[in-house]
C-alpha positions in Angstrom: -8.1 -13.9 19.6 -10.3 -12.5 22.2 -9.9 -15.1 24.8 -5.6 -15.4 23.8 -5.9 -11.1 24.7 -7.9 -11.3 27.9 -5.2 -14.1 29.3 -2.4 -12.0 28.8 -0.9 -10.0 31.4 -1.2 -5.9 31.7 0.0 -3.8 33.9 -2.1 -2.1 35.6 -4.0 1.0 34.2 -3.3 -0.3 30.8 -5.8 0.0 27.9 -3.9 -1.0 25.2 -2.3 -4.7 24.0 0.6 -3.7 21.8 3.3 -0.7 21.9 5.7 0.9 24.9 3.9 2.8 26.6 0.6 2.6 28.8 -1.4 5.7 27.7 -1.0 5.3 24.0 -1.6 2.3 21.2 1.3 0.9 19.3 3.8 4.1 18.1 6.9 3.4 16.5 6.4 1.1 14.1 9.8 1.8 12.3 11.6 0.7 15.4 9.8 -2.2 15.9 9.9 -3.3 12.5 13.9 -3.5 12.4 13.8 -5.5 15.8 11.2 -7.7 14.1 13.6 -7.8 10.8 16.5 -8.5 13.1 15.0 -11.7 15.0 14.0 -12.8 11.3 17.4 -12.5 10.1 17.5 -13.4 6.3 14.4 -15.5 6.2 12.6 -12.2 5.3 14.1 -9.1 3.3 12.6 -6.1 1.6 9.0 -5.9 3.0 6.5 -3.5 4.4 3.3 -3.5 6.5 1.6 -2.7 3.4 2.9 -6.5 2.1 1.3 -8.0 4.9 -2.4 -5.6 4.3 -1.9 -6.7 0.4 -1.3 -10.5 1.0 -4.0 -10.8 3.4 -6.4 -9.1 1.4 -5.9 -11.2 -1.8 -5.8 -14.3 0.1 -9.2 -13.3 2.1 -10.5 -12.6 -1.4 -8.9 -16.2 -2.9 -11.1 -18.1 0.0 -14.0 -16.8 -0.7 -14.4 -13.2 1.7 -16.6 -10.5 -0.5 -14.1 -7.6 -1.3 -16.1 -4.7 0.5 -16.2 -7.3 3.7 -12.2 -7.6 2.4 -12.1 -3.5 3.2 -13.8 -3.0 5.7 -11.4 -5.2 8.0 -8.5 -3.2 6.6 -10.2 -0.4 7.5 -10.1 1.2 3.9 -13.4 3.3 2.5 -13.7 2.8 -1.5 -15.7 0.8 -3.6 -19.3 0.6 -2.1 -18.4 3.0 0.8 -17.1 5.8 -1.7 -19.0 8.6 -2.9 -22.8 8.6 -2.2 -22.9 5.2 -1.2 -20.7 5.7 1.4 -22.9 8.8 2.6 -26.4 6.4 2.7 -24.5 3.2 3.7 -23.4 3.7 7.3 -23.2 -0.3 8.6 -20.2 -1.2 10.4 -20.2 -5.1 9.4 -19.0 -6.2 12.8 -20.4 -9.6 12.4 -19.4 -10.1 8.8 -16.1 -8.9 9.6 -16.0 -11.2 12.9 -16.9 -14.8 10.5 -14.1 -12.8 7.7 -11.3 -13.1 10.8 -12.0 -16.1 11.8 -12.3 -17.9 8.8 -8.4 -16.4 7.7 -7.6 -17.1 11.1 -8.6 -20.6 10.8 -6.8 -20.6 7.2 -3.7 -19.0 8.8 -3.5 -21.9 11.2 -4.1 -24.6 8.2 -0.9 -22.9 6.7 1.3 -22.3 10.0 0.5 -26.3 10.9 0.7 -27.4 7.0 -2.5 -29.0 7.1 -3.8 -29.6 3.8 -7.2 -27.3 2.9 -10.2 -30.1 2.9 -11.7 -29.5 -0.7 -15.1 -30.4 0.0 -16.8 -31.7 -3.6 -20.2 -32.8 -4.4 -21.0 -34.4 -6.9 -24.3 -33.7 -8.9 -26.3 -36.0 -11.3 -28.3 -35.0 -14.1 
């Protein structure tokens, strides 16, 4: 993701990737949304951001990303960063979260290209 953000074109001054303007991050996310439902026409109906933060999270879970690693890409606190433990526990997880993106990234791709997921088995004798 990193080297697809560096090669894309800013203009100049800009700090942020995504949204209109050049001093602010994205804004607007109704009216972006119902461009985005627009070009999609009635492939998609009836969803939500929060579809898209519930799908990914139950299909990081289903291939094998721990739930709290899970929440701490979707940038939620609950769990093991609630209550006291989120008071003593102050790690960030940047590199568990880094391995977490790239392996749904690399998932994403298996989908998007309809690759089939290699099932890797071993067999064990008594």
């Amino acid at each position: 993701m990193r080297v697809i953000l560096d090669g894309r074109p800013r203009r100049e001054g800009r700090d942020y990737v995504f949204g209109r303007r050049w001093d602010s991050p994205l804004a607007g996310w109704s009216v972006l949304k119902a461009g985005l439902d627009q070009r999609l026409g009635s492939a998609v109906t009836d969803w939500t951001h929060h579809d898209l933060r519930r799908t990914t999270a139950t299909r990081m879970a289903e291939i094998g990303i721990s739930p709290h690693i899970v929440e701490a890409v979707l940038n939620h606190v609950s769990g093991h960063k609630a209550g006291v433990a989120g008071i003593y526990n102050r790690a960030d997880y940047e590199t568990q979260k880094r391995h977490a993106l790239i392996s749904w990234g690399e998932h994403l791709l298996k989908i998007v290209e309809g690759r089939q997921v290699a099932e890797k088995v071993v067999s064990l004798h008594a």
